[in-house]
C-alpha positions in Angstrom: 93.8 123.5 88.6 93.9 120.1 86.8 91.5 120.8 84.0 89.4 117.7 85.3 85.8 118.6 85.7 82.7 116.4 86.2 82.2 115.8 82.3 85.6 113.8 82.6 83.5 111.2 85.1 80.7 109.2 86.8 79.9 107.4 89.7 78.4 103.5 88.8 77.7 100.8 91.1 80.7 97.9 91.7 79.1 94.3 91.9 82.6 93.2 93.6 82.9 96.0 96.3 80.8 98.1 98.7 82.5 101.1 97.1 81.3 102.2 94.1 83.6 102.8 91.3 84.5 105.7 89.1 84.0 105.7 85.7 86.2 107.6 83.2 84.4 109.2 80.5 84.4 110.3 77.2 86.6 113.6 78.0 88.7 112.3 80.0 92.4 110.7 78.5 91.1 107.6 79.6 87.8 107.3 78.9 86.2 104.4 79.7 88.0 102.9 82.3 86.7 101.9 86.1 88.4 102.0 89.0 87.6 101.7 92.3 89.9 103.9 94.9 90.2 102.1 98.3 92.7 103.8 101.2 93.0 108.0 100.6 95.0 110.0 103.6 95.6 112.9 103.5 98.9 114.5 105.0 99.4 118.2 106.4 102.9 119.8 106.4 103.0 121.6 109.7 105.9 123.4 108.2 104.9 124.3 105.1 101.5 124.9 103.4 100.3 121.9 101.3 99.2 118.5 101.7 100.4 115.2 100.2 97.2 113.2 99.1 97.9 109.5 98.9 95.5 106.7 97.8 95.1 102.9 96.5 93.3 102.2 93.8 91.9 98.9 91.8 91.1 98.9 88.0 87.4 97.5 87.7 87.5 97.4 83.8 90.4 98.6 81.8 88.3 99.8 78.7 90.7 99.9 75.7 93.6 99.8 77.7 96.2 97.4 78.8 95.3 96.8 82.7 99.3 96.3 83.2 100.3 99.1 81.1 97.6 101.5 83.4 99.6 100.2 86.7 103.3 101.0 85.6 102.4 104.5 84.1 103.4 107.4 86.7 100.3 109.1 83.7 97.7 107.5 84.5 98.4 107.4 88.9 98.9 111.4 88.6 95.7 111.9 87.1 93.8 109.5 89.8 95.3 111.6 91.9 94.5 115.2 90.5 90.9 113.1 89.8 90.6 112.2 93.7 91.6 115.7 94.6 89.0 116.9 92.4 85.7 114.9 93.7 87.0 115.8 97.6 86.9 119.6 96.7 83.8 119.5 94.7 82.3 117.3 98.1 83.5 119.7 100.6 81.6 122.7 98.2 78.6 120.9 98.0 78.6 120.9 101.6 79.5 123.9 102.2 77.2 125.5 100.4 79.3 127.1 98.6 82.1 127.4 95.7 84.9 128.4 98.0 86.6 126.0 99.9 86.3 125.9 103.7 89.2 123.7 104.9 90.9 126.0 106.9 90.9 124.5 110.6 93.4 126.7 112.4 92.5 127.8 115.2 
């Protein structure tokens, strides 16, 4: 797994968007820092057994960082990613019920 847990984040409200916006925190590499994911798809290989998760994303408040810097680093996207993944999993538990993952729809 990613090592991302719910320590590394929050949820807070977004004065500019509907959305609400993600706030990195105090364990997380980039603590401090909002941002607000807009678009996510996800994409099933028929063929082969994964899925490709893409996203956008807008950063609400850069914290100590350099806003620019944060959109060139290939970093920083991977871990939004591996972040996103994270909250979808841990929403499709809570659903659930239950701690093992129940996205299996073959039928």
């Amino acid at each position: 797994m990613t090592g991302i847990s719910e320590y590394d984040y929050s949820f807070v409200e977004n004065d500019s968007s509907e959305f609400y916006g993600i706030k990195l925190k105090g364990s997380s590499p980039y603590a401090g820092v909002v941002v607000v994911y807009g678009t996510v798809s996800i994409k099933e290989s028929e063929d082969a057994d994964f899925a490709t998760l893409s996203f956008s994303y807008n950063v609400q408040e850069p914290g100590t960082f350099n806003a620019d810097e944060l959109e060139k680093s290939e970093e920083f996207k991977n871990y939004l990613g591996d972040l996103l993944s994270v909250i979808i999993n841990t929403h499709v538990e809570e659903k659930s019920g239950n701690s093992e993952s129940t996205t299996d729809t073959h039928s």
